[in-house]
N, C-alpha and C positions, 0 to 999 in steps of 0.2 A: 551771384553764382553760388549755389549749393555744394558740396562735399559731394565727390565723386567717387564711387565705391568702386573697385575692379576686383572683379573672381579671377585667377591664376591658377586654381586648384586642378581645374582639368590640362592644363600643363604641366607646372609646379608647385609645390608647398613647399613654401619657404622655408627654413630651417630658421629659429632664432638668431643667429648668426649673420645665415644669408638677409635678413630684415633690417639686423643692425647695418652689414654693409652695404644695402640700397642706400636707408639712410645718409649714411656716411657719405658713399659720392653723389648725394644730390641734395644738397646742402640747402638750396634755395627751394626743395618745397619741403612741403611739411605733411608725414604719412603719419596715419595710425592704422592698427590692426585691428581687425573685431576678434570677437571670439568665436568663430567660424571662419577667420583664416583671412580675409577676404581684407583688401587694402584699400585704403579710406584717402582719399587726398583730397588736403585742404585747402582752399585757396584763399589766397594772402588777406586781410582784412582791410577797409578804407580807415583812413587817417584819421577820422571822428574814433572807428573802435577801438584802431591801434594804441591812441591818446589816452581813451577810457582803461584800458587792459593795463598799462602802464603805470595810472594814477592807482589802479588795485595792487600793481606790483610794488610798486614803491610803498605802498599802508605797510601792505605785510611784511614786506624787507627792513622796515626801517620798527616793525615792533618785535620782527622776528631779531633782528641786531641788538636790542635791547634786553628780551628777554631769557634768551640763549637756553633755551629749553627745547629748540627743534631748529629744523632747513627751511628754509622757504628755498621754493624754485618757481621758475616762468613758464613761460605756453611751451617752449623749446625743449623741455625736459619730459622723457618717454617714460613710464612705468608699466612694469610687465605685469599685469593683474593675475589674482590664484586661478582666475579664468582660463586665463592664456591670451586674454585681450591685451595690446598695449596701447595705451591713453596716455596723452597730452594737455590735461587740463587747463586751463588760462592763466591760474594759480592756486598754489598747492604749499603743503607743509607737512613734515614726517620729525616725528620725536625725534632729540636727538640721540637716545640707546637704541633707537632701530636703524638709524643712519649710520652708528657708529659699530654694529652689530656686520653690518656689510663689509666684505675684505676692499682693500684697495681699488680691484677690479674690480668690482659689483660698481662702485660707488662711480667710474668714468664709463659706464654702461647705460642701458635703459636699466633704470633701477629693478630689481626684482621683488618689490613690495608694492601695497597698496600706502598710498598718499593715508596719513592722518585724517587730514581737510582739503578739501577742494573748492575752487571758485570757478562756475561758466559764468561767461559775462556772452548774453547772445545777440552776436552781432546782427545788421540784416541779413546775411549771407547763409546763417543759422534756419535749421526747422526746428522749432519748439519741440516738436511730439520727438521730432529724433535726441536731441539735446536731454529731452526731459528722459529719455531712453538711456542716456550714457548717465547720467546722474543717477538712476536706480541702478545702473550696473556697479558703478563705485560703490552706493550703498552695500549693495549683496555681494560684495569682495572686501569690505572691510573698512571702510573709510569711513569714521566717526559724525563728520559733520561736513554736508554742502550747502553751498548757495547757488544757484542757477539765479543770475540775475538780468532783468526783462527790461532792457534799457525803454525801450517804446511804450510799455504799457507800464513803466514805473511799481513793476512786481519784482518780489523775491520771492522762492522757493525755497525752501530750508529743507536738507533733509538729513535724516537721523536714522540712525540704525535702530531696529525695532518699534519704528514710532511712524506715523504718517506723516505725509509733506504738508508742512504750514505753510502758507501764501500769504505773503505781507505786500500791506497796498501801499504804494509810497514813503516809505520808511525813510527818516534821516540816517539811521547808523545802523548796524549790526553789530552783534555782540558775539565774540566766538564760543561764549560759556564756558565750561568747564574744560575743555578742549583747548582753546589757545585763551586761556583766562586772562584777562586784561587787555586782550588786544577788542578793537572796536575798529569797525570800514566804516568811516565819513561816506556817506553817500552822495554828499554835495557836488564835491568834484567828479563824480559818475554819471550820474543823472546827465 
């Protein structure tokens, strides 16, 4: 099952607010916004992906714990792009002086920045061409470094701001460079 887009605009346009509290009471699914307004719902992943998305969250929680130089967050967490898109990446990480740079209330919010870094991990459920469409959006809003990762065809996607998309073919690790320096995703347990 594919991500299902609905237009509301020739009814209503949400109001940031009004987005939050869709969200808010309906807790069990999971929206994103484009940036043309238009509401994205995702439906739930199978327990192979779930497993996989997990074992990326746990790399990056447990080097983001160590190195305390930014946040790690999950697929659960909204950010409000300079677009006015808001995206839910699978996982993600933001400095910690732009985390800390947010009042109180930003911070129990959809955040109102672009992610550092970001991780898609694409499920079956995933279109590549649209996936690989949210991944240049993150790039051209400001997110330093992604991966779009191709569980099926054992690809990765790298992408960098000002730079073209690398494609790696069966890679054991990733490296975050200069961006999250020293952290590295085992891709063993992904694959």
């Amino acid at each position: 099952m594919e991500a299902l887009i609905v237009d509301f605009k020739s009814v209503i346009e949400l109001t940031d607010e009004q987005f939050y509290q869709l969200c808010s009471s309906n807790p069990d699914v999971r929206f994103e916004r484009n940036v043309t307004g238009e509401l994205i719902i995702m439906p739930p992943v199978g327990g192979e992906s779930g497993n996989r998305n997990g074992r990326v969250n746990q790399q990056l929680f447990n080097w983001s714990d160590i190195d305390s130089a930014g946040i790690a967050f999950d697929s659960s967490t909204g950010f409000k792009l300079p677009n006015g898109a808001e995206r839910s990446p699978d996982a993600s990480w933001v400095k910690l002086e732009r985390w800390n740079a947010l009042t109180p209330e930003q911070q129990t919010r959809f955040l109102p920045l672009y992610p550092d870094f970001v991780i898609e991990l694409l499920s079956p459920s995933d279109s590549l061409k649209v996936t690989q469409k949210k991944m240049e959006e993150y790039k051209s809003n400001g997110v330093h470094l992604g991966w779009l990762i191709n569980r099926k065809l054992r690809k990765v996607e790298i992408y960098r701001i000002g730079q073209e998309v690398e494609v790696l073919d069966n890679p054991i690790s990733l490296s975050g460079e200069d961006i999250l320096p020293g952290f590295v995703l085992n891709l063993d347990a992904i694959w």
